[in-house]
N, C-alpha and C positions, 0 to 999 in steps of 0.2 A: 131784178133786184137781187142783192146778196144777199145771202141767210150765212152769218157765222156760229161758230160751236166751239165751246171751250173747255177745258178740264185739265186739273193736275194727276199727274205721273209720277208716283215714286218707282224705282229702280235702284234695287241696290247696288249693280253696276254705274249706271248713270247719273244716280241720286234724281232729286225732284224734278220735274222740270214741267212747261207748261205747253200743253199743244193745242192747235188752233184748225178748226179747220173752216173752208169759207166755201159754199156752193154753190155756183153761179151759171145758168144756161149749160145745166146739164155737163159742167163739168166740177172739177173739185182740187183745190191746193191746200193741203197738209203743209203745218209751220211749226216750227217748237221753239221754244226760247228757253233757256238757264239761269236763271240769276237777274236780278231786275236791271243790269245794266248792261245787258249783252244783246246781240241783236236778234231777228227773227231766222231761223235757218229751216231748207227745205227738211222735212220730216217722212221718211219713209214708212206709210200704215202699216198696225201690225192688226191681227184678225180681236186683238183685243180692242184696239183703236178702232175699228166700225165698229167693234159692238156697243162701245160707249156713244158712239156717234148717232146710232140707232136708240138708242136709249133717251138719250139727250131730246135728239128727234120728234120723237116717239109721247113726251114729255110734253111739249109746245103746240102739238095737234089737238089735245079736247081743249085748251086755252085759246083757240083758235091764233096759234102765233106766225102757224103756219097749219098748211092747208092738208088735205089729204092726199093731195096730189101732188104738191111739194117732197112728202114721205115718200111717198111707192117711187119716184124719181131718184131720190136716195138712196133708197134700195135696191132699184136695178144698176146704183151705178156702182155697189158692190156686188154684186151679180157680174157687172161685165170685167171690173176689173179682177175677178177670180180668187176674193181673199174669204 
């Protein structure tokens, strides 16, 4: 099953925009979109993007919206990707 995760991004170089990310068997696609009529494009994490990631996460676990092991999966897979 997927688990997605979503949040806005100001930037004052880039201005608003909205990132996506989707975690599925251990692994994970980052997406961002611009503007509500533009499409979705791949999105390169930045160490602020896990952390709201973890946050979000983090958020859903005493809700039981996801598991606890869902999280620590999460987490090692910023741990292996080194951000």
């Amino acid at each position: 099953m997927s688990t997605e995760f979503g949040w806005w991004v100001k930037d004052p170089a880039q201005g608003k925009f909205q990132v996506r990310a989707s975690v599925h068997g251990g692994n994970i696609e980052w997406r961002r979109k611009q503007g509500h009529h533009s499409s979705w494009e791949t999105h390169p994490p930045t160490p602020d993007d896990w952390e709201q990631l973890l946050y979000e996460a983090g958020k859903r676990v005493p809700r039981r919206l996801l598991s606890p092991k869902q999280f620590e999966e999460i987490r090692l897979l910023r741990e292996r990707r080194g951000t």
